[in-house]
C-alpha positions in Angstrom: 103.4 134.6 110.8 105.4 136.2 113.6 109.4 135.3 113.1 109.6 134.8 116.8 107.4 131.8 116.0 108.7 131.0 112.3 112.3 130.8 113.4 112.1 129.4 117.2 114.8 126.7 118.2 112.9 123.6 119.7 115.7 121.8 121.0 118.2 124.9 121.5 120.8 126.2 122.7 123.4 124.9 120.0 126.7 125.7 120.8 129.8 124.4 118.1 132.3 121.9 119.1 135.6 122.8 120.3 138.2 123.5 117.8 141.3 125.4 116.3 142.0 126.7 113.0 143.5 124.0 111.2 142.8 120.9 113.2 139.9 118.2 111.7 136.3 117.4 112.0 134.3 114.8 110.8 131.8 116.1 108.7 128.5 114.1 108.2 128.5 114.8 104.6 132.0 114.8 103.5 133.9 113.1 106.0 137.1 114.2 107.8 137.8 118.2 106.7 140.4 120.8 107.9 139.0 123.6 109.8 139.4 127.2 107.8 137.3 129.8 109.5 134.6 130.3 111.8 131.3 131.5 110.6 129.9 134.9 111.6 125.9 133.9 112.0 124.2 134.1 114.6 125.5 130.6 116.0 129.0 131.0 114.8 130.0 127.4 113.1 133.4 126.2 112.0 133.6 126.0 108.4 136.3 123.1 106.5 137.7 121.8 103.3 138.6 118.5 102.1 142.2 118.1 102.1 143.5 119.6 99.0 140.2 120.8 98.5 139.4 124.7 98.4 135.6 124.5 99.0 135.2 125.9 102.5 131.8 124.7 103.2 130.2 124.1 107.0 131.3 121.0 109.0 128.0 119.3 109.6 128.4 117.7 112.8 127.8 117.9 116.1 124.6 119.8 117.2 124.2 121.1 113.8 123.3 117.3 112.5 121.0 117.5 115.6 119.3 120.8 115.0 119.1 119.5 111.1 117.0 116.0 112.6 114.9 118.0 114.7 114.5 121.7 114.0 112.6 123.5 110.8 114.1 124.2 107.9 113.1 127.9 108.3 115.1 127.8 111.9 118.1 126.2 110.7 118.5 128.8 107.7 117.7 132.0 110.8 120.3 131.0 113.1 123.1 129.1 111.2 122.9 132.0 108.3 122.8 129.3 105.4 120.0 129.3 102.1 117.5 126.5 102.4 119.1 124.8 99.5 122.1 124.0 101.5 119.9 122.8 104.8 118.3 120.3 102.0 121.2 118.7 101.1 122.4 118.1 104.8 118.6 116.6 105.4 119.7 114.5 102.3 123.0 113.8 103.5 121.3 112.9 107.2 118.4 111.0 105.8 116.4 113.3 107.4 112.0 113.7 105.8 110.6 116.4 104.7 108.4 117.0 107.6 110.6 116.4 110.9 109.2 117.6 113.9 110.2 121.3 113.7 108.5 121.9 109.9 105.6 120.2 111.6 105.2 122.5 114.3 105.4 125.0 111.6 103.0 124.3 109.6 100.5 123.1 112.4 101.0 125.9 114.6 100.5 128.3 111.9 97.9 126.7 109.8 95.2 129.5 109.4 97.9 132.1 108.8 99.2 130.0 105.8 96.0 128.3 104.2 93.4 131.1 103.9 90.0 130.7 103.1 90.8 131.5 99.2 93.3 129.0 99.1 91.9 126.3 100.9 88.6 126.7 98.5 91.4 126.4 95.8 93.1 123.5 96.6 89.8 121.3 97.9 88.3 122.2 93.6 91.8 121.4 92.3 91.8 118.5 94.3 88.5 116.9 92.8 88.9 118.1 89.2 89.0 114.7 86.6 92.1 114.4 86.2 93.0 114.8 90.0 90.6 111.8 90.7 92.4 109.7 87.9 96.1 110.6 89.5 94.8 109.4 93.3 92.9 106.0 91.4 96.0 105.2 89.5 98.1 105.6 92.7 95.5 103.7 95.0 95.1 100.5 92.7 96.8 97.4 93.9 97.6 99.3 96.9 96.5 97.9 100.3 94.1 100.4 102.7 95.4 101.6 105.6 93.9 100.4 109.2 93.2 103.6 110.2 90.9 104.1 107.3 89.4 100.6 107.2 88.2 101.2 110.8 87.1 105.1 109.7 84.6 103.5 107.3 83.9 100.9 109.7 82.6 103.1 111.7 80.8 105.6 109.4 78.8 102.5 107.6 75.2 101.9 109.0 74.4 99.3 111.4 71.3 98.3 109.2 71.7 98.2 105.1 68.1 98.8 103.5 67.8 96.0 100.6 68.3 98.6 98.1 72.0 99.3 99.3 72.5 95.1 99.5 71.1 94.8 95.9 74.0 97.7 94.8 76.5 95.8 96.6 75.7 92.5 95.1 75.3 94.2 91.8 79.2 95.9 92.0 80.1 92.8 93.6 79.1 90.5 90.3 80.5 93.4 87.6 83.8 93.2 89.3 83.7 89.3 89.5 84.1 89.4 93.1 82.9 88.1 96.5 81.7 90.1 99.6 83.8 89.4 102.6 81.3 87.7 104.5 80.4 85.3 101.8 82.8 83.4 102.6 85.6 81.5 100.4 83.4 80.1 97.3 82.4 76.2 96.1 84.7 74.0 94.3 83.2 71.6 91.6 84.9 69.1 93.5 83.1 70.0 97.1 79.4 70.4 94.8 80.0 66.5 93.6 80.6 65.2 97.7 76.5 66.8 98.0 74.1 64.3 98.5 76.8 61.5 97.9 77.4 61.0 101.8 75.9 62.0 104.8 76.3 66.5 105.5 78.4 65.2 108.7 80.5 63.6 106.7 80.8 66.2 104.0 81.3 68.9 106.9 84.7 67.1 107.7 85.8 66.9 104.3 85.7 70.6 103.7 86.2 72.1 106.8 82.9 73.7 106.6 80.5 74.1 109.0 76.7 72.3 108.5 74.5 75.2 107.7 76.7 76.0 104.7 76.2 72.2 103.4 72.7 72.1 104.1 72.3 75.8 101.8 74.7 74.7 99.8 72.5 71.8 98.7 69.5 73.9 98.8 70.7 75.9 96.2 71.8 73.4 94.2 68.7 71.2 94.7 70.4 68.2 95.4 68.4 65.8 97.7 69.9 64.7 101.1 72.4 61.0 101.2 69.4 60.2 103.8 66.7 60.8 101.1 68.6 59.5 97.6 69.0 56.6 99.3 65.2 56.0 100.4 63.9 57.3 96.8 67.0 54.8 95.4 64.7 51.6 97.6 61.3 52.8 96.5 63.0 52.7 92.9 63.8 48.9 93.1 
């Protein structure tokens, strides 16, 4: 990785606020501080202390607290002449993730140079080892799926299921106690007693649902039609 590219300002030039020795700045982090010095990096940055305080430290304000938002860590460390510890503490201080847009240039734009062929092989079999597979189920459970990968499966999932992919569904389906989505919401004992006690009209008011589920419904339950129960009920007498 060329440091042209490793240590490039996105958003630059940076220039420090305008101030005398002695005077204050508000500081991001640590609130109102008396200028001491100057720094001597490459963008020369007033440096402060509490009042009463000797810890001269930078000021973080101004278009340092922007360049820390936007910039890479790797950037801010070149130009400002500070370790990476200290640019984590003002991402801290700031709020600021891990991966803002400048690391994410970083790491995007110099992908292959970072992740070789060796170490991508290494992290895809550490990735799928036992205990990794546990981690990433123990995370996942309860957890809802994301859209993005609802509709990724969505689409990868065949138009037409053979009948032995439906029998493995049905089977996970009944293990897990569960119902496929499309099955709809399941039968109450008290919507199996309204069957056959009252017209499938009438029934198909009651519950809200629609008159093909009724008449299966009663299919499967072999439970004559009101219609029919009450013709059998004549013969009877």
């Amino acid at each position: 990785m060329h440091d042209e590219r490793r240590f490039k300002l996105l958003h630059g030039p940076y220039t420090a606020p305008r101030c005398r020795l002695g005077k204050k700045l508000f500081c991001e982090r640590r609130g109102w501080v008396i200028v001491r010095r100057v720094s001597d990096g490459r963008v020369q940055w007033p440096e402060g202390a509490r009042k009463g305080g000797r810890a001269v430290t930078f000021v973080l304000c101004g278009d340092l607290a922007k360049a820390v938002r936007r910039e890479s860590n790797q950037a801010v460390c070149y130009w400002w002449g500070v370790t990476p510890q200290t640019v984590t503490k003002w991402r801290k201080a700031l709020d600021v993730p891990r991966n803002n847009e400048g690391s994410t240039k970083v790491w995007r734009d110099n992908a292959d140079e970072i992740f070789t062929p060796e170490i991508r092989a290494r992290s895809v079999a550490a990735m799928s080892t036992p205990d990794a597979n546990a981690k990433k189920s123990a995370w996942r459970m309860g957890r809802p799926i994301h859209p993005n990968t609802l509709r990724a499966l969505e689409r990868s999932r065949p138009k037409t299921r053979s009948l032995e992919h439906r029998r493995r569904i049905s089977d996970a389906h009944r293990r897990r106690g569960t119902r496929p989505p499309r099955a709809g919401r399941p039968w109450t004992a008290e919507e199996d007693s309204l069957l056959g006690t009252m017209p499938d009209e009438v029934i198909v008011h009651r519950t809200g649902r629609i008159l093909g589920a009724v008449y299966s419904r009663r299919q499967i339950l072999r439970i004559p039609s009101f219609r029919n129960r009450g013709m059998k009920m004549e013969l009877a007498k």
